[in-house]
C-alpha positions in Angstrom: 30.4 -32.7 48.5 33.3 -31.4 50.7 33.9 -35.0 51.6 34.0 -35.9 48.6 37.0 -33.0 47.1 38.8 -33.4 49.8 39.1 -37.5 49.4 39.5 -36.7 45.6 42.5 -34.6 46.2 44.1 -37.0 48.9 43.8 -40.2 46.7 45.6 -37.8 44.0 48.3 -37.1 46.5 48.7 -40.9 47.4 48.5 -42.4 44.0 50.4 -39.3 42.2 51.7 -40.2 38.3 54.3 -37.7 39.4 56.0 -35.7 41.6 59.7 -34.9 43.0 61.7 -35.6 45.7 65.0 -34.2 47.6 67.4 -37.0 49.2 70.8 -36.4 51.4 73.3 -39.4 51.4 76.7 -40.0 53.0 78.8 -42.8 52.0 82.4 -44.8 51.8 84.3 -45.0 48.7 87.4 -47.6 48.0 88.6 -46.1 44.5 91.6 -47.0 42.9 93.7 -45.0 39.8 95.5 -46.9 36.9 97.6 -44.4 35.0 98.2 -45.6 31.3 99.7 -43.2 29.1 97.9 -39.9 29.3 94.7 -41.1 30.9 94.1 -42.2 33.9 91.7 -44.4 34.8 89.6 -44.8 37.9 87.1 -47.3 39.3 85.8 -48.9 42.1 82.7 -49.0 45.0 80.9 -46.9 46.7 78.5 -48.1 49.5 76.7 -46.3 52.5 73.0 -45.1 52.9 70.4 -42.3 51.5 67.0 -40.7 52.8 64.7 -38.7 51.2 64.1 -35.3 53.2 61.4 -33.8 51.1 58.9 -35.6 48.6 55.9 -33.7 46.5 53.8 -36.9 46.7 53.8 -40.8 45.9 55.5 -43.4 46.9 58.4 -41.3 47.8 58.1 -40.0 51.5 59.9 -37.9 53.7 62.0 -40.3 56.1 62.1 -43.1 54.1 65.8 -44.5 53.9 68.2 -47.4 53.0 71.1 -48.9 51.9 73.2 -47.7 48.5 75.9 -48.8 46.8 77.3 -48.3 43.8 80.4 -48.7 40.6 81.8 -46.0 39.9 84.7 -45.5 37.0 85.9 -42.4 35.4 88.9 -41.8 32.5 90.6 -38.5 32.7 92.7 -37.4 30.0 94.2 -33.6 30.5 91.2 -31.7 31.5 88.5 -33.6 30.1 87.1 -35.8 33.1 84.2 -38.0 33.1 82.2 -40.3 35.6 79.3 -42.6 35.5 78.4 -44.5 38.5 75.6 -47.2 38.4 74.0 -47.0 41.8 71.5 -49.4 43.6 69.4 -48.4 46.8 66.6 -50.4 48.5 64.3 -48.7 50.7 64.5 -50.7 54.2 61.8 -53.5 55.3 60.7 -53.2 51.6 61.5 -54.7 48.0 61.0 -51.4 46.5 64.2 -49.5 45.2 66.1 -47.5 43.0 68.7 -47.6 40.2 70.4 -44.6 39.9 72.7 -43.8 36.8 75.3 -41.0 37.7 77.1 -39.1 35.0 79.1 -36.2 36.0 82.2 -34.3 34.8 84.9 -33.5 37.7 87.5 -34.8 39.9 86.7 -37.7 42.3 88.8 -38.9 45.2 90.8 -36.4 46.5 89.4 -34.4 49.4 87.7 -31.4 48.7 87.2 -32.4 44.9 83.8 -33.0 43.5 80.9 -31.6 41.7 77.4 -31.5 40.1 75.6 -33.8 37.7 72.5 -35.7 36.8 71.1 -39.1 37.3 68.3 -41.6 35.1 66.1 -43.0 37.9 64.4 -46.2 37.3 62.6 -47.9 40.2 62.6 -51.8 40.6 60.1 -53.8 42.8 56.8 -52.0 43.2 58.5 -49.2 42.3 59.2 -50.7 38.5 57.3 -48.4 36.6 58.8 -45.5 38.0 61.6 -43.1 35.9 63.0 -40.1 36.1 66.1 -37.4 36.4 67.7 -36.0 39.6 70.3 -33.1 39.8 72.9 -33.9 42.4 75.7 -32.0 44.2 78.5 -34.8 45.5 81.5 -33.6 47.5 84.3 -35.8 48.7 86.1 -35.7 52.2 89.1 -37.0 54.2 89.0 -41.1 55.2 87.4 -41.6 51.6 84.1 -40.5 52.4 81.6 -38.7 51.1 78.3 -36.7 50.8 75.4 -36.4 48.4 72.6 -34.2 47.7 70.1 -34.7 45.3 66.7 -33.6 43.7 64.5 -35.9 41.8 61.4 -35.8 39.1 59.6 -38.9 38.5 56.7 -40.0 36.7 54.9 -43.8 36.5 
């Protein structure tokens, strides 16, 4: 009977219809303004890697880790900033990964600038069935790089 809880609660654990995870990422960005008029305009890439450093259960696990990159674009006119940033990361040695959809409002480019926002989740390969929303905290430094930290719900 014991047995049998405690391999009840571990295949809940293991094949979880939801949970959250924390990830840290540091990447290189090569953005590039166009002023027209009153607005400026700014796009380009972003690549580098993430990891997840804490996970609640499911396919997510602590340590796992890959490659990301990213578009980002933003259009600034007087104080009224705002950024979206598709993102694409696949775990490595595996097909499964992420699409992550930032939207943010802030300053990008200049060290020291940055900010909060939230990102839609959708997993691809195995991982297709999988959405959710993430909170993240992005900061930019000097040599256009930057930093990332993020926390995730998910559900199948």
């Amino acid at each position: 009977l014991i047995l049998s809880g405690l391999l009840s609660i571990t295949s809940g654990i293991i094949n979880a219809d939801s949970g959250e995870f924390e990830y840290s990422g540091s990447a290189l960005h090569n953005l590039k303004n166009i002023n027209f008029g009153e607005i400026t305009y700014t796009g380009g890439h972003l690549t580098g890697a993430i990891m997840i450093t804490k996970s609640t259960s499911g396919p997510f696990k602590e340590g796992m880790a890959g490659a990301m990159v990213c578009v980002v674009f933003s259009e600034k006119s007087g104080n009224d900033t705002g950024l979206v940033s598709p993102c694409y990361m696949k775990f490595t040695g595996s097909d499964d990964g992420l699409n992550l959809l930032a939207k943010r409002k802030g300053t990008i480019q200049s060290p020291g600038s940055g900010g909060k926002g939230t990102q839609e989740l959708y997993g691809t390969g195995g991982m297709k069935n999988i959405k959710g929303t993430c909170a993240y905290t992005v900061k930019f430094h000097a040599l256009n790089q930057n930093t990332i930290l993020g926390k995730c719900k998910w559900s199948n």
